[in-house]
C-alpha positions as CSV (number, residue, x, y, z in Angstrom):
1,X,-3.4,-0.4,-23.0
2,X,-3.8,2.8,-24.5
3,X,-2.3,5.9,-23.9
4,X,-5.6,8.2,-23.0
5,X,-6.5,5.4,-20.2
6,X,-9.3,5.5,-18.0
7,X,-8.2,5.4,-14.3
8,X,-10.4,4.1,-11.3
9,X,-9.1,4.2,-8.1
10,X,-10.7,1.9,-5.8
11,X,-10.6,2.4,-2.3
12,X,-9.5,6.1,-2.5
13,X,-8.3,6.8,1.1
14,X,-4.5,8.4,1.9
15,X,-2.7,6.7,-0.7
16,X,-5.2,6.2,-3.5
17,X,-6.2,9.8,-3.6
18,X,-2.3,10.8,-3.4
19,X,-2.3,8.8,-6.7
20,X,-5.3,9.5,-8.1
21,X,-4.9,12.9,-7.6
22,X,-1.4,13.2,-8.8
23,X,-2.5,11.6,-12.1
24,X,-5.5,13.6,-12.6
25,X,-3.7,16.7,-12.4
26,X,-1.5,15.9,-15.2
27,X,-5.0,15.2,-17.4
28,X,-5.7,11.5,-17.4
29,X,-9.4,10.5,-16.9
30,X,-9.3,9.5,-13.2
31,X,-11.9,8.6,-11.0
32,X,-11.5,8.6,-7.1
33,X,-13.9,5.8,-5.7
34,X,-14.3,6.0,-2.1
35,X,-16.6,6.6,1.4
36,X,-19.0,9.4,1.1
37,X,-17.7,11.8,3.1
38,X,-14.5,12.3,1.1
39,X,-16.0,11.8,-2.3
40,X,-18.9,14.7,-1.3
41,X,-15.9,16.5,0.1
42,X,-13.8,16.3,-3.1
43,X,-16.8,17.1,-5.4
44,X,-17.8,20.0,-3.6
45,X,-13.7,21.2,-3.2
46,X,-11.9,19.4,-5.2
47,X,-9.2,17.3,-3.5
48,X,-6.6,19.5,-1.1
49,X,-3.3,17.9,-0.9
50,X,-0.7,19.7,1.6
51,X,2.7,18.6,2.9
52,X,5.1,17.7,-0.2
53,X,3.0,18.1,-2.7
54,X,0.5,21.3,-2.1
55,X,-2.4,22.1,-4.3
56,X,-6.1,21.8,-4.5
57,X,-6.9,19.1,-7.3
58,X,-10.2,18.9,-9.3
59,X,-10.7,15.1,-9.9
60,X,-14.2,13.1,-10.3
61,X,-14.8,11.6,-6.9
62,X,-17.8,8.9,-6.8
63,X,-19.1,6.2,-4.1
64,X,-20.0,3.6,-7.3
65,X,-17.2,1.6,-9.2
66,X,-17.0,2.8,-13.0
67,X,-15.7,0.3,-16.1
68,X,-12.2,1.6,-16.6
69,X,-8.7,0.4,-18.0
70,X,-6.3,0.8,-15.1
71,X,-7.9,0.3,-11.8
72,X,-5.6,1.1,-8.4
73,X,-6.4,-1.0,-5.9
74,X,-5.2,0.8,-2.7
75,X,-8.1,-0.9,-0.4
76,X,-6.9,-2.6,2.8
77,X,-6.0,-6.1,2.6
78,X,-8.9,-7.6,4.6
79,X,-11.6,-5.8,2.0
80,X,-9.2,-7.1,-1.4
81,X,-11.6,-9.6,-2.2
82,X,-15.4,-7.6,-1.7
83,X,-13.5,-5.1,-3.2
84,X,-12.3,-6.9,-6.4
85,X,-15.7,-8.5,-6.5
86,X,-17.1,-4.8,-7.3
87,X,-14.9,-3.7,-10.0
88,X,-17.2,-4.0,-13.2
89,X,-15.0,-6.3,-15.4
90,X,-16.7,-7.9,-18.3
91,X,-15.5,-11.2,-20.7
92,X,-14.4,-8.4,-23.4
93,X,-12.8,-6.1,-21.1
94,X,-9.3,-5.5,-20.8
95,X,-9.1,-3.6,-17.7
96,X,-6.0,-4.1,-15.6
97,X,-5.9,-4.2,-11.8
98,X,-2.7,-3.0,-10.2
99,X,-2.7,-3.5,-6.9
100,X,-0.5,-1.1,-4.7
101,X,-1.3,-2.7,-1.1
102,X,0.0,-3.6,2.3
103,X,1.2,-7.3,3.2
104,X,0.7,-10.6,1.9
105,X,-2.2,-12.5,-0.2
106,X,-3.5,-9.9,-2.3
107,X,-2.7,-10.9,-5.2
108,X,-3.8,-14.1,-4.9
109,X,-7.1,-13.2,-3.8
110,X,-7.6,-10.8,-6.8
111,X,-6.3,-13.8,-9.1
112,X,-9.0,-15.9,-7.5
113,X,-11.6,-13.8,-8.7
114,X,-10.4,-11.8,-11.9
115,X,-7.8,-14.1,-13.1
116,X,-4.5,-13.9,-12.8
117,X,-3.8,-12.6,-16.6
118,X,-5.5,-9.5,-15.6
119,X,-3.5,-8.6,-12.3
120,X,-0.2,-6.5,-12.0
121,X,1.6,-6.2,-8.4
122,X,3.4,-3.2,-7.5
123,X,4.9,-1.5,-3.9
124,X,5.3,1.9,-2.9
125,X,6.8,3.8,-0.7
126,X,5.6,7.2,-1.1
127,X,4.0,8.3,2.7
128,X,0.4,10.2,2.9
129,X,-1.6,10.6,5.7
130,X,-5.7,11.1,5.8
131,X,-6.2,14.6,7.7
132,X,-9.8,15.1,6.8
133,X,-12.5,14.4,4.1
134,X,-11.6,16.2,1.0
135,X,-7.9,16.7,2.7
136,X,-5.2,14.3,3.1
137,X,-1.0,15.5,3.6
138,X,2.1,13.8,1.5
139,X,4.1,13.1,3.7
140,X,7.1,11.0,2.6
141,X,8.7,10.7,-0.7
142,X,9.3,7.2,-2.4
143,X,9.1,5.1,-5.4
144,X,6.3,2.8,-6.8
145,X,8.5,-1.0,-7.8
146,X,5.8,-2.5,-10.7
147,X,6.0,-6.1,-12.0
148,X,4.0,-8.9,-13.8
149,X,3.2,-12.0,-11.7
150,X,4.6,-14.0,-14.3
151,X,8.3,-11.9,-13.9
152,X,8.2,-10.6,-17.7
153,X,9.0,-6.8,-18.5
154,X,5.3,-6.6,-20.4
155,X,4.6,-3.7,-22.7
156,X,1.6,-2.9,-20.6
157,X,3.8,-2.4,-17.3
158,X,6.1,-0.2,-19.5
159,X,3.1,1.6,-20.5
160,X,1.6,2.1,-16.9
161,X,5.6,2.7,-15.6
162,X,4.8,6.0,-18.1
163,X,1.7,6.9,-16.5
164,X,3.3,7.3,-12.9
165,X,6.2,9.2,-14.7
166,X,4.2,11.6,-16.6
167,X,2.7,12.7,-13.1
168,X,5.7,13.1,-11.6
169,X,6.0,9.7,-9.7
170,X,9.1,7.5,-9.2
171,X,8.7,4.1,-10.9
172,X,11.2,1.6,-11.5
173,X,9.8,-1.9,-13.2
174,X,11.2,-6.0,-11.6
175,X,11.2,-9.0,-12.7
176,X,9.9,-10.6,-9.3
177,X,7.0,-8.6,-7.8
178,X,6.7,-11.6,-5.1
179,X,10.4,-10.4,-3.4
180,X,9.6,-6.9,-4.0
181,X,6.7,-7.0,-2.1
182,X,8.5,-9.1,0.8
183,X,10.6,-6.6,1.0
184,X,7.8,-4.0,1.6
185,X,6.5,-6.6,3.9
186,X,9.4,-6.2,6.3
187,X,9.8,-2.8,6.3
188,X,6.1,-2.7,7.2
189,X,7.1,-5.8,9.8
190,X,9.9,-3.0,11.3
191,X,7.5,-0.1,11.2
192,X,4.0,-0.1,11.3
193,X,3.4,-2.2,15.0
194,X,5.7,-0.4,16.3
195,X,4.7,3.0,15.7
196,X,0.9,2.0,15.8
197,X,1.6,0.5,19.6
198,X,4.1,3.6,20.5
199,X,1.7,6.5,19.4
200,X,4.8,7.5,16.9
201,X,5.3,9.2,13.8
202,X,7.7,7.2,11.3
203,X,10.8,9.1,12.2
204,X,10.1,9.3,15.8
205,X,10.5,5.8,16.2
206,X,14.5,6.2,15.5
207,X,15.3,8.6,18.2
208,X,14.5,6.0,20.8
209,X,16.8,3.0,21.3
210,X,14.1,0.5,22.6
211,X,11.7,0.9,19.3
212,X,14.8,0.7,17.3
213,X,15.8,-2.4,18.7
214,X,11.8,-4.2,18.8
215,X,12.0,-2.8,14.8
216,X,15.1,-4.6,14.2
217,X,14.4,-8.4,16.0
218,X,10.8,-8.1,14.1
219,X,12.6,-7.4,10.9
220,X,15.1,-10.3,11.7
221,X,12.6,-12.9,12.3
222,X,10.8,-11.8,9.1
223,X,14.1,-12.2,7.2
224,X,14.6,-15.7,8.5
225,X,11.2,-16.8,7.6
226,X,12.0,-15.3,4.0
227,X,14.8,-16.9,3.5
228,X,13.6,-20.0,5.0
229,X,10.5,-19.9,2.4
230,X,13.1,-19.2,-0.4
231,X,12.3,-15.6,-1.3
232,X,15.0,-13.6,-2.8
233,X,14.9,-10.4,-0.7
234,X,16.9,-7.5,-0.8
235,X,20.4,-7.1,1.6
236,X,20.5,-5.2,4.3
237,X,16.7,-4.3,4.9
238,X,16.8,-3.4,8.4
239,X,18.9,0.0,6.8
240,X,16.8,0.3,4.1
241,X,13.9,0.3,6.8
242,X,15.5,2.8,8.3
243,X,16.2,4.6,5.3
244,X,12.8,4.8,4.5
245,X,11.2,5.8,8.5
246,X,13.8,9.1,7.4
247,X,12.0,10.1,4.2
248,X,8.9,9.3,5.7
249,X,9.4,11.0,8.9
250,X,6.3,13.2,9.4
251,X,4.2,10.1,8.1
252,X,1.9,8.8,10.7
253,X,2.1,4.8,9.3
254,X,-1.2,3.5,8.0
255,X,-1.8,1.4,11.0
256,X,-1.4,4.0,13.4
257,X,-3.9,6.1,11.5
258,X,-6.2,2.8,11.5
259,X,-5.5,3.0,15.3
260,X,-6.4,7.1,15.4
261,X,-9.6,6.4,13.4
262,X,-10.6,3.3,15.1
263,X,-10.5,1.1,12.1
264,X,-9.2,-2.4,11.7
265,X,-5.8,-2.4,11.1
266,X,-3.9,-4.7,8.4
267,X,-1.9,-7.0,11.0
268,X,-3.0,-10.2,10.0
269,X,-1.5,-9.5,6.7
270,X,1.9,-7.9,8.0
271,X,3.1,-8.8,11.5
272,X,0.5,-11.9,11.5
273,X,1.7,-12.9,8.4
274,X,5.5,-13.9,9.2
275,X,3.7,-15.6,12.9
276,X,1.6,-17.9,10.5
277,X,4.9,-18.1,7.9
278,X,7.0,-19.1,10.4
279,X,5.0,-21.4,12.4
280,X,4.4,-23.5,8.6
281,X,8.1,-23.5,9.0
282,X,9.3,-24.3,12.1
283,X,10.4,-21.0,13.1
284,X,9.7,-18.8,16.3
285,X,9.2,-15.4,15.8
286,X,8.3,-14.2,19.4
287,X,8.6,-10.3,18.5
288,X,6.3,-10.0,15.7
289,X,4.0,-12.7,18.1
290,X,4.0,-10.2,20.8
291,X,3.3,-7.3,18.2
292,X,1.1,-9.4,16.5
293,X,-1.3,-10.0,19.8
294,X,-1.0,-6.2,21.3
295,X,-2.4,-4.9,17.8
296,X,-5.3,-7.9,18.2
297,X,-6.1,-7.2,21.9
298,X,-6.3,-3.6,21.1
299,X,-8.4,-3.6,18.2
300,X,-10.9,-6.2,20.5
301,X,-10.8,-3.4,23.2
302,X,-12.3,-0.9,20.4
């Protein structure tokens, strides 16, 4: 990958345009791709980010995918694969999808269509909240982890890992994606449901002794199904869920936002995820169950 790379961001909503903006503004070629209303907003304003980060970014904003060399998926899981099916990618071309989403199967599903030699996984934990079109707030600092699905240390993930840092962007680089983004899993297991269902921003969620304790049995369970499976997760992830509801405090999760907006919300690929893990291996998980089936019957009611 060269070093004058062209950027796409596909499915520009909180989190994509926090990137995609951040990136533009230190001059790479990036293009926001995302619903009308905030691409017309962002063409006719620029993008406005306030919060951690606040400044009003000029950045090419469109509703139609362009050829480019880095694309950033940062769609919602249940839209990865119509999403990956309309990022232009021909025999010769050696774009690179980096997917920087919620839950599991997504890179899988990319793999299935683009090949797996052309995917990179990543996690982040950087918090951003959609306000309006045109407007969205940083609301929680963090780190992007980036690895190959193979587990290498690749020259193009070292290259990327520069992009991020040129920007201004915490990146660190692993050698097994598939446990890093467990771990983001169960912190999402811990946090999202639970804030979603409770009407709560991130940190608000910690001042209460009854959310604490439904974030910390969901995170459990989700551990025991990892471990079970044979993932090598991280220690001590209820604290680092905690750690990271405290930088994140003024975030409203994605889920709760989905619930705000009344959009579907990623629980089959979170919360449902470790109910279908655990029933393939024998183990009960009646908190994220419960969570699980709230979130459903809610979205249903909608």
């Amino acid at each position: 990958m060269n070093a004058d790379p062209r950027i796409m961001v596909m499915g520009a909503g909180a989190v994509g345009s926090l990137f995609g903006g951040l990136l533009s503004d230190y001059g790479y070629d990036v293009t926001l791709v995302g619903r009308a209303a905030h691409v017309n907003a962002i063409c006719k304003n620029g993008l406005k980010i306030s919060g951690i980060t606040n400044r009003i970014i000029k950045v090419k904003a469109t509703t139609d995918p362009i050829q480019a060399d880095l694309v950033l998926l940062t769609t919602k899981s249940y839209d990865t694969k119509e999403a990956t099916r309309q990022i232009p990618i021909g025999d010769d071309c050696d774009t690179v999808i980096l997917s920087l989403q919620n839950g599991l199967g997504n890179l899988e599903a990319i793999s299935e269509i683009t090949g797996a030699k052309k995917v990179v996984g990543a996690v982040t934990f950087l918090g951003s909240t959609f306000l309006e079109a045109g407007h969205i707030k940083h609301t929680g600092l963090g780190r992007i982890i980036i690895g190959e699905l193979d587990g290498s240390i690749s020259d193009r993930i070292k290259t990327i890992s520069e992009f991020f840092k040129n920007a201004g962007i915490l990146i660190e680089m692993t050698d097994d994606i598939y446990a890093r983004i467990w771990d983001k899993l169960i912190v999402n297991v811990g946090i999202n449901a639970p804030a979603a269902l409770s009407r709560a921003k991130n940190g608000q969620l910690l001042a209460c002794s009854e959310t604490k304790w439904v974030m910390k049995e969901a995170i459990n369970e989700a551990i025991l199904v990892a471990k079970k499976i044979g993932v090598k997760i991280s220690d001590d992830l209820f604290e680092k869920t905690i750690d990271v509801a405290k930088k994140t405090a003024q975030n409203k999760c994605s889920m709760l936002q989905d619930f705000e907006r009344g959009k579907r919300t990623e629980i089959d690929s979170i919360n449902g995820a470790i109910v279908m893990a655990g029933k393939a291996h024998g183990i009960d998980t009646p908190v994220n169950r419960v969570l699980f089936s709230l979130v459903k019957g809610i979205e249903m009611i909608k």
